[in-house]
C-alpha positions in Angstrom: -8.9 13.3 -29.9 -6.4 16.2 -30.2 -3.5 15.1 -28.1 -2.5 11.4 -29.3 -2.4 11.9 -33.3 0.9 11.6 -34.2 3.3 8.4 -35.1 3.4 7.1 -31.7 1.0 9.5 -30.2 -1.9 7.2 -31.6 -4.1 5.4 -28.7 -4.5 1.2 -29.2 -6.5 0.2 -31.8 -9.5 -2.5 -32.1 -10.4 -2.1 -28.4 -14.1 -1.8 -28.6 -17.5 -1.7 -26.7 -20.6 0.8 -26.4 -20.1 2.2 -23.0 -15.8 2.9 -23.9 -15.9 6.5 -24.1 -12.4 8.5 -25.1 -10.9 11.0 -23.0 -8.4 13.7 -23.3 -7.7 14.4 -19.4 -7.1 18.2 -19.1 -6.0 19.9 -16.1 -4.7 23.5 -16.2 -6.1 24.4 -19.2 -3.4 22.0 -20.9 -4.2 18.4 -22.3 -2.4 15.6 -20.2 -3.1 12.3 -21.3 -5.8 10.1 -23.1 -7.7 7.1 -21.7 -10.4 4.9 -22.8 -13.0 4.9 -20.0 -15.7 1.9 -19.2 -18.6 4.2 -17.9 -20.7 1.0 -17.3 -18.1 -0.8 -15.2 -16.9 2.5 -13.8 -13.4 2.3 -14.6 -10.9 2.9 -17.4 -9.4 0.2 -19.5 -6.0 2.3 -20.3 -4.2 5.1 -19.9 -1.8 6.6 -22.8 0.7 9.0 -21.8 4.5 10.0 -22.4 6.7 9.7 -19.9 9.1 12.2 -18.4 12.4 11.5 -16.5 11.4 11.9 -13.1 13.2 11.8 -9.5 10.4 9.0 -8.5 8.8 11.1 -5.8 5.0 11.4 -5.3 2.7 14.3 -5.0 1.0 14.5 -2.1 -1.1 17.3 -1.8 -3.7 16.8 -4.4 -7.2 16.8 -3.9 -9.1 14.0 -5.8 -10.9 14.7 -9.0 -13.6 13.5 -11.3 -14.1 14.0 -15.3 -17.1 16.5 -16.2 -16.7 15.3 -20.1 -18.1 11.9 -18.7 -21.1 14.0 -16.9 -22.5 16.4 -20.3 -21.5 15.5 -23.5 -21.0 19.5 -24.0 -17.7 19.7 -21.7 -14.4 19.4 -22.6 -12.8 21.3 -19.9 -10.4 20.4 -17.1 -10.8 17.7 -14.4 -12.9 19.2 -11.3 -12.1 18.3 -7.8 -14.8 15.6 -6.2 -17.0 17.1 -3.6 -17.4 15.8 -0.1 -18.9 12.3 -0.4 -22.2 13.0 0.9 -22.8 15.8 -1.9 -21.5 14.1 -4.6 -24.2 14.4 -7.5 -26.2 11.7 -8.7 -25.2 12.3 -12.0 -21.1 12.1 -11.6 -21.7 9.0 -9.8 -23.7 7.8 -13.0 -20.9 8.0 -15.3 -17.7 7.0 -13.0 -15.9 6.0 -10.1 -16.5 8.3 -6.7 -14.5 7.6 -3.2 -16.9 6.4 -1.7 -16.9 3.4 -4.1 -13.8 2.4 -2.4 -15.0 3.2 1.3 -16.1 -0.1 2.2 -13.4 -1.9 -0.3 -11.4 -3.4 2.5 -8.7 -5.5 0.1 -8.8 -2.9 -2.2 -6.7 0.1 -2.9 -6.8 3.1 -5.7 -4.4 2.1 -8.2 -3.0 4.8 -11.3 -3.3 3.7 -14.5 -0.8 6.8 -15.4 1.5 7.1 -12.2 3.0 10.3 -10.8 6.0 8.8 -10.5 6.4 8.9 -14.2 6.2 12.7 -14.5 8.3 15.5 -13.7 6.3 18.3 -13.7 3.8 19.2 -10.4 0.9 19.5 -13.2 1.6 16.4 -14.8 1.4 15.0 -11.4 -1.7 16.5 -10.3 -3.3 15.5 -13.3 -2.5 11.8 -12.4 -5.3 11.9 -9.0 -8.8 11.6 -11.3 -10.5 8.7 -10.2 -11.1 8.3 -14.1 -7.0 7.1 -14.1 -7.6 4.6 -10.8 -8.3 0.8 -11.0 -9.2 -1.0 -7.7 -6.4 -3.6 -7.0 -5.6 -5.6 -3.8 -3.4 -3.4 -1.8 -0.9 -5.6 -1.2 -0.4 -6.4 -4.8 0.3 -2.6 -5.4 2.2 -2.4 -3.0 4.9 -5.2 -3.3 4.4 -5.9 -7.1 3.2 -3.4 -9.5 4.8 -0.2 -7.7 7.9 -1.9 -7.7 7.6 -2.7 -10.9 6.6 1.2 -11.8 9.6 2.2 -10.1 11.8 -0.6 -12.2 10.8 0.9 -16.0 11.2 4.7 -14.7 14.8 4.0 -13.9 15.3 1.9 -17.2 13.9 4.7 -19.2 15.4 7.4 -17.2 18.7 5.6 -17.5 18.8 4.5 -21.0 15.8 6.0 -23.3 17.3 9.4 -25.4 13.4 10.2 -26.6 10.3 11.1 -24.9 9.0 7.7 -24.1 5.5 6.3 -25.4 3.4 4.6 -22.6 0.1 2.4 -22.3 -1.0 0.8 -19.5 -4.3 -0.8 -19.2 -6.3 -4.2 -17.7 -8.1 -6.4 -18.5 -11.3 -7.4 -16.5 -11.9 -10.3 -14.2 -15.9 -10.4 -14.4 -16.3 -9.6 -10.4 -17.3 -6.4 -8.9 -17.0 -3.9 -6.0 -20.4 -3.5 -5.2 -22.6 -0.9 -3.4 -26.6 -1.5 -2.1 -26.1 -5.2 -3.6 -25.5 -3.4 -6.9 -22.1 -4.0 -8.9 -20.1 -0.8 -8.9 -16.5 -1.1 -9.8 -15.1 -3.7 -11.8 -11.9 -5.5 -10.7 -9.0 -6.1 -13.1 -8.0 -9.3 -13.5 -4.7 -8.3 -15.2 -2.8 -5.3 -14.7 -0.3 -4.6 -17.8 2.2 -2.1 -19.3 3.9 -1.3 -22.8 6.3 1.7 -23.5 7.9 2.8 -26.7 11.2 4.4 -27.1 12.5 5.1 -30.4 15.5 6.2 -29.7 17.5 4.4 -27.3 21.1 3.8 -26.2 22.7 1.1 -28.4 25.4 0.8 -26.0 23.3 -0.5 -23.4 24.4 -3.9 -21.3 22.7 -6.8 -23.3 20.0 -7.2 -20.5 18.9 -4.3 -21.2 19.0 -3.5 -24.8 16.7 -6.4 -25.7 14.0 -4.7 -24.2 14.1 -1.7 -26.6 12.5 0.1 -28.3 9.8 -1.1 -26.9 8.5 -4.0 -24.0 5.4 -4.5 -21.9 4.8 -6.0 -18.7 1.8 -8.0 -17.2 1.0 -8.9 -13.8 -2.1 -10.9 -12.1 -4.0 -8.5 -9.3 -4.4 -11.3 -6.9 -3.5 -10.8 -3.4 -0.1 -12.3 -2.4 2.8 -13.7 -4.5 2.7 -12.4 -8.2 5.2 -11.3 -10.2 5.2 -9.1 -13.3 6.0 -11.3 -16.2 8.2 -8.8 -19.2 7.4 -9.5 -22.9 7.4 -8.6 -26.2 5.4 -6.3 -27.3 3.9 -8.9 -29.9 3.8 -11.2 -27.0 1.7 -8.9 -25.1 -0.6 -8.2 -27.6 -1.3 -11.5 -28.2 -1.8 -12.0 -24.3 -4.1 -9.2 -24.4 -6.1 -10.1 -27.5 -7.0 -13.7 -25.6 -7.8 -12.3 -22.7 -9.8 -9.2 -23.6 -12.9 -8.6 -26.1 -11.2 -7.9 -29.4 -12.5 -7.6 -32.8 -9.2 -7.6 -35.2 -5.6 -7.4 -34.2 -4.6 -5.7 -31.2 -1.9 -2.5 -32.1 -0.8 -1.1 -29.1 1.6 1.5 -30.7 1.2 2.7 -34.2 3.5 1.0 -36.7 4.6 -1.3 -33.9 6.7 1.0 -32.4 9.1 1.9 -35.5 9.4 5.9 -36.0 9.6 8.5 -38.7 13.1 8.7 -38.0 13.9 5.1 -38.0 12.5 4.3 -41.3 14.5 8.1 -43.0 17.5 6.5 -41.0 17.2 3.5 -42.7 16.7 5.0 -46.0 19.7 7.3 -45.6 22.0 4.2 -45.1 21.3 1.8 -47.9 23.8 1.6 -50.1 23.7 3.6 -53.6 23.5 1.6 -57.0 26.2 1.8 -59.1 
């Protein structure tokens, strides 16, 4: 994977299985954002991407895509746009989510992993409406809970954030299914979480706001009325995540815990010189 490599650029580590499969989402001939797709329960388990100050507004006017990388093991190009439901081949449905998985979905609603709202640029956005980015979740949770929440960390890293900021947002999976022809189709999250990553951040902040950098994470329960998002540590959330997901070793959701290059020369630079 080309486009998370570096310091904070590296995807979670230790989530495993034999149907994950790793993509780098391309659209526009330009590499996007990475996610760690479950082609058996049609639906990915995060989304990695970096955040861009953004005016919060969505992009309507996309057309909704699939990922040929999941279809031939030979393509690496950009996302394709789905075609009509009734001609969908039988081998994109193999591999992933389609629309009409969610046709009969009545409770449900197609949830973004990566959000638009978290991007400036109309690419960046676009490249957000691949069903390989969507999770079903009761619409009402997305609705009064999680997009609020969305809308609540792009202000906070808009406001106070001075790098490009690091995000992750992923679930975790309740063991029931949307299904189609009695046959399970799309898994439905149990939890829907978050974690971002700001090195560089203003010091200056009010208190109740500092404490939450450089990084913080966010979990929520996809149930249909009444939940809240409940903000942690990133430790803390790891540790959630680790009991709640199948895990073989420590969960790292940012490389080095979030601590960068510059950090650790900063540091360096400021320790005072033997006499």
């Amino acid at each position: 994977m080309h486009y998370f490599i570096t310091t904070m650029n590296t995807p979670p580590a230790e989530i495993k299985g034999t149907s994950l499969k790793r993509i780098c989402q391309k659209y526009a001939d330009k590499l996007r954002y990475a996610t760690l797709y479950d082609s058996s329960h049609h639906l990915p388990i995060y989304s990695a991407y970096i955040f861009m100050k953004s005016d919060g507004k969505k992009r309507m006017d996309t057309p909704w895509m699939y990922e040929p990388q999941l279809v031939s093991g030979g393509e690496s190009g950009n996302m394709r746009v789905l075609p009509l439901t009734d001609d969908v081949p039988p081998l994109i449905g193999a591999s992933q989510a389609v629309l009409e998985d969610y046709t009969d979905a009545i409770e449900y609603i197609r949830g973004p992993l990566n959000p638009d709202l978290h991007h400036l640029e109309p690419n960046d956005k676009s490249s957000t409406y691949t069903l390989t980015n969507v999770v079903p979740l009761f619409t009402t949770f997305l609705e009064t809970t999680w997009n609020p929440y969305i809308d609540i960390i792009r202000r906070r890293l808009n406001n106070f954030c001075h790098s490009k900021p690091f995000m992750v947002t992923g679930v975790t999976l309740s063991g029931a299914a949307i299904k189609q022809a009695n046959r399970d189709r799309l898994a439905i999250p149990k939890y829907l979480w978050l974690a971002y990553c700001c090195p560089r951040f203003d010091h200056n902040s009010p208190y109740e706001v500092r404490f939450m950098f450089p990084s913080y994470g966010g979990y929520a329960l996809n149930e249909r009325t009444d939940q809240k998002v409940v903000e942690v540590p990133l430790k803390t959330l790891e540790t959630f995540l680790k009991s709640e997901m199948d895990i073989d070793g420590d969960l790292t959701i940012f490389y080095k815990g979030c601590v960068s290059d510059y950090t650790f020369k900063k540091k360096k630079r400021d320790l005072p010189r033997e006499a």
